[in-house]
C-alpha positions as CSV (number, residue, x, y, z in Angstrom):
1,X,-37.0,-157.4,61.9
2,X,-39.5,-157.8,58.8
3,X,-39.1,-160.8,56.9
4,X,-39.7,-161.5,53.7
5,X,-39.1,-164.9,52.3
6,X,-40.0,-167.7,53.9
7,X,-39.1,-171.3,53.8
8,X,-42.2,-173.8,54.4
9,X,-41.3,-177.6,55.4
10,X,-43.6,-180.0,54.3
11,X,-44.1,-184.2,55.0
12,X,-47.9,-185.1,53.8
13,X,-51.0,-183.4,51.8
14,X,-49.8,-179.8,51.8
15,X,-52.9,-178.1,52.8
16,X,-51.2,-175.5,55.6
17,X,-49.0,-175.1,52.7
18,X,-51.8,-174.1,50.7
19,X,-53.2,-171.8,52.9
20,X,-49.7,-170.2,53.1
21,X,-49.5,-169.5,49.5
22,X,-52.8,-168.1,49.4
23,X,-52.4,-165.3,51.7
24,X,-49.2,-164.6,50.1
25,X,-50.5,-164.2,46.8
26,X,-53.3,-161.5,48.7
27,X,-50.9,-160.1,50.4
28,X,-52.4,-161.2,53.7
29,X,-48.9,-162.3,54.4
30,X,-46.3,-160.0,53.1
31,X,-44.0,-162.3,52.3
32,X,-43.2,-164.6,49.3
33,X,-42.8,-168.4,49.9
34,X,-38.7,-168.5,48.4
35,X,-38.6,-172.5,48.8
36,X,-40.1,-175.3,50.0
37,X,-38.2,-178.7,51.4
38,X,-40.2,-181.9,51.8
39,X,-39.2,-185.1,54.2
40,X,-40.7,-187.3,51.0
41,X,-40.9,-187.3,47.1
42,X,-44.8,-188.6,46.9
43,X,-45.9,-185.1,49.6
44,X,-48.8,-183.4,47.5
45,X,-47.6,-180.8,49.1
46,X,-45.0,-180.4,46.3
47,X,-47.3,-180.5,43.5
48,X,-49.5,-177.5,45.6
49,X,-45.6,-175.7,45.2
50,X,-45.4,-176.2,41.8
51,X,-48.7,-175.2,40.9
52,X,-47.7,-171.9,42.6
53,X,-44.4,-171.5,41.1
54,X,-42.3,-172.2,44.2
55,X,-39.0,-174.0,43.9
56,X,-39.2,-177.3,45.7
57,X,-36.1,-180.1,47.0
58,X,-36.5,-183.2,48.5
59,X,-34.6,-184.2,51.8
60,X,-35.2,-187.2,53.4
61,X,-33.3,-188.8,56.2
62,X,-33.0,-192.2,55.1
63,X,-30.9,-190.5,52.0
64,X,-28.1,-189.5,54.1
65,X,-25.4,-191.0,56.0
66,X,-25.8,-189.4,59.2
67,X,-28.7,-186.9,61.2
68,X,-25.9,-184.3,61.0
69,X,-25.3,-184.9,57.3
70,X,-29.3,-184.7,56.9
71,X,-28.9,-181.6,59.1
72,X,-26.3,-179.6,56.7
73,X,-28.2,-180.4,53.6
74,X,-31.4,-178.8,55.2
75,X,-29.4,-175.3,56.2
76,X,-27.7,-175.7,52.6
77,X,-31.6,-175.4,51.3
78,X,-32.6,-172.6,53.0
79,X,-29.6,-170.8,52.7
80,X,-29.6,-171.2,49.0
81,X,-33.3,-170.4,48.7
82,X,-32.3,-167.1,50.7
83,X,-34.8,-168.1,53.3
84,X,-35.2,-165.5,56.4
85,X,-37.5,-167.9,58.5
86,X,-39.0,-171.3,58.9
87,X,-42.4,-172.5,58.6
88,X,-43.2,-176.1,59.5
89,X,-46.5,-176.9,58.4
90,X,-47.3,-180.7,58.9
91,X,-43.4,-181.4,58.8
92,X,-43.1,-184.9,60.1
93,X,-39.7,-185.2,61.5
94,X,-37.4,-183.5,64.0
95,X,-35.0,-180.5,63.7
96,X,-32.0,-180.9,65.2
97,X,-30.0,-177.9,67.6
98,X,-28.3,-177.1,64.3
99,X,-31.1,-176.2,62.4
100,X,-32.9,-174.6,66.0
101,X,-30.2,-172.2,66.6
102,X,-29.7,-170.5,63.4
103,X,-32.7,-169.8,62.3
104,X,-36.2,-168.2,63.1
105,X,-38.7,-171.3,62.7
106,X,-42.3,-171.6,63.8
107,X,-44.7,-174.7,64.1
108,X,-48.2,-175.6,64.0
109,X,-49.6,-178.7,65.9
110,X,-53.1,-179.8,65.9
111,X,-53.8,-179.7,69.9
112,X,-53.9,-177.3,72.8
113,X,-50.1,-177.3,74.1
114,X,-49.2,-178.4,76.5
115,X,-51.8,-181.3,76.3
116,X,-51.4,-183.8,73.6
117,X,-48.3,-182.7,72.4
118,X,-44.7,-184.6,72.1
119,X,-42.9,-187.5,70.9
120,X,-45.5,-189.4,69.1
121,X,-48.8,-186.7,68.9
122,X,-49.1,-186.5,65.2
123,X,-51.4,-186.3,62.6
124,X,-54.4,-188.9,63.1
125,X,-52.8,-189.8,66.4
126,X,-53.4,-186.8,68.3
127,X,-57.3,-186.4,67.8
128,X,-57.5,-190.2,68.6
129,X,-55.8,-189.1,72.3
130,X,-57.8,-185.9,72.4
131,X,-61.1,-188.7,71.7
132,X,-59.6,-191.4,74.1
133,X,-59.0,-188.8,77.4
134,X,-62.4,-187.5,76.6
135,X,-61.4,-184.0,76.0
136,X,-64.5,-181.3,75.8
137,X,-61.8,-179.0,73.6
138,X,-59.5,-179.2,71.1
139,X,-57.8,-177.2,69.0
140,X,-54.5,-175.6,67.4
141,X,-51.3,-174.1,68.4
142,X,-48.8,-171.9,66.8
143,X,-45.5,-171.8,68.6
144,X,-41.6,-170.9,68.2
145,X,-39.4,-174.2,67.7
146,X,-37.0,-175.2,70.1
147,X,-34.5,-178.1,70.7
148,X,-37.9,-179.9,72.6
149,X,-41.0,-181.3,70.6
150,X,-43.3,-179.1,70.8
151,X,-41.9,-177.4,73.9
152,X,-41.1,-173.9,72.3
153,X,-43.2,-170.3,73.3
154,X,-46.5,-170.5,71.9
155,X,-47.5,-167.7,69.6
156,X,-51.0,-167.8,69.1
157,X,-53.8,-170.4,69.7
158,X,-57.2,-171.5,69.4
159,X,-60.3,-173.9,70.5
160,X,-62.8,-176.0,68.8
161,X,-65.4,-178.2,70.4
162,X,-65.0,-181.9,70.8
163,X,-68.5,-183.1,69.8
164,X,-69.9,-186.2,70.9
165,X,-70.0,-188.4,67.9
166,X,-66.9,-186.9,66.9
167,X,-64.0,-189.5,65.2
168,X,-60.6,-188.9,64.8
169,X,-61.2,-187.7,60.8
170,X,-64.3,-185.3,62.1
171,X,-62.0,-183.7,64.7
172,X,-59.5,-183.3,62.4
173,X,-60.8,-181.6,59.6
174,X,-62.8,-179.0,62.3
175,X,-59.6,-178.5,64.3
176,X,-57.6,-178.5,60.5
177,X,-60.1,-175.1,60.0
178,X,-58.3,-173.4,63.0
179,X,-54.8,-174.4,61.9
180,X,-55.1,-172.6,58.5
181,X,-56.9,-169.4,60.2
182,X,-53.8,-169.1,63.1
183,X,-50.8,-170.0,61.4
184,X,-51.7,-167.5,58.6
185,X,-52.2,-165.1,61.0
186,X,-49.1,-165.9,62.9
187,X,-46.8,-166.5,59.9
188,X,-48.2,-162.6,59.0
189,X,-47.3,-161.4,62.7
190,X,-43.5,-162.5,62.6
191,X,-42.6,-161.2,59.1
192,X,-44.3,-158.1,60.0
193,X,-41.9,-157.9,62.9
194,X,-44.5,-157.9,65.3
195,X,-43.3,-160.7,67.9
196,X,-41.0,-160.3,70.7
197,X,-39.8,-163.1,72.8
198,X,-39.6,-162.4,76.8
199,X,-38.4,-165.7,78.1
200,X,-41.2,-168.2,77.1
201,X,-44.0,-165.6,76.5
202,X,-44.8,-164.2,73.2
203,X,-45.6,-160.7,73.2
204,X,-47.7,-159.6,70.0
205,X,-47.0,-155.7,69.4
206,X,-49.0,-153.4,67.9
């Protein structure tokens, strides 16, 4: 099935976002952004949105009663945005089985799953564990969500070098490189219809 609005989830700076609505707007995706939700007010990744025209809501947890109540309100914004499918790019919190089930949603995460992956690998944290084990690659991984942290079928991924001087920022920004080039490339795979699911492997189809 061919999508063609998407919904991008957002938590920090926005840049995945940015590379999202660039290839959009060449048609490298052919798809239009319809919405995108943020976990926090202050995200830049709102004011990247609006520069691009894209309505925007935010839904944080703290706001609401309950996870389930936080959960309804999220399918409530997609729904109304007439979204097709889910793009979390740097989205800081977890979906629940609600949200998992009934819709199409695909992640990025800044290492090689299965390594450095999981409750608590995020952001500055996972290239200081990729530093720490003393790791010759890193990298990026685009993958299907599931009820698990990132424990669903990986899509598409790809290496960088760890160098030897390398910090956590220096790591990050080269392994930040990779992020942009795959998850544009596998955001334009699933709404071309291109991805099939045989148990946990992704099959890409010509």
């Amino acid at each position: 099935m061919r999508i063609n609005r998407l919904i991008v989830m957002v938590s920090g700076g926005g840049t995945n976002l940015q590379a999202l609505i660039d290839a959009c707007e060449l048609g490298t995706i052919p798809a239009i952004i319809a919405g995108v939700i943020s976990s926090s007010k202050d995200a830049y990744a709102l004011t990247r949105a609006k520069n691009a025209g894209i309505p925007t809501i935010v839904l944080s947890k703290k706001h609401f009663d309950s996870v389930q109540a936080h959960e309804q309100a999220v399918i409530e914004a997609i729904e109304s945005f007439e979204g097709q499918a889910v793009v979390l790019a740097g989205y800081m919190s977890i979906l629940g089985s609600n949200i998992v089930n009934r819709f199409s949603i695909i992640n990025v995460h800044p290492a090689l799953i299965p390594s450095f992956c999981g409750k608590g690998y995020y952001g500055r944290y996972v290239h200081q564990a990729v530093l720490d084990y003393g790791a010759k690659l890193s990298g990026a991984t685009v993958h299907f969500v599931d009820e698990g942290t990132d424990t669903g079928p990986i899509i598409m991924q790809k290496s960088v070098p760890v160098q030897q001087d390398d910090t956590a920022e220096t790591l990050a920004a080269r392994v930040l490189t990779v992020e942009h080039e795959i998850l544009v490339k596998s955001v334009s795979l699933l709404c071309e219809g291109r991805l099939t699911l045989y148990g946990r492997t992704v099959i890409i189809n010509d």
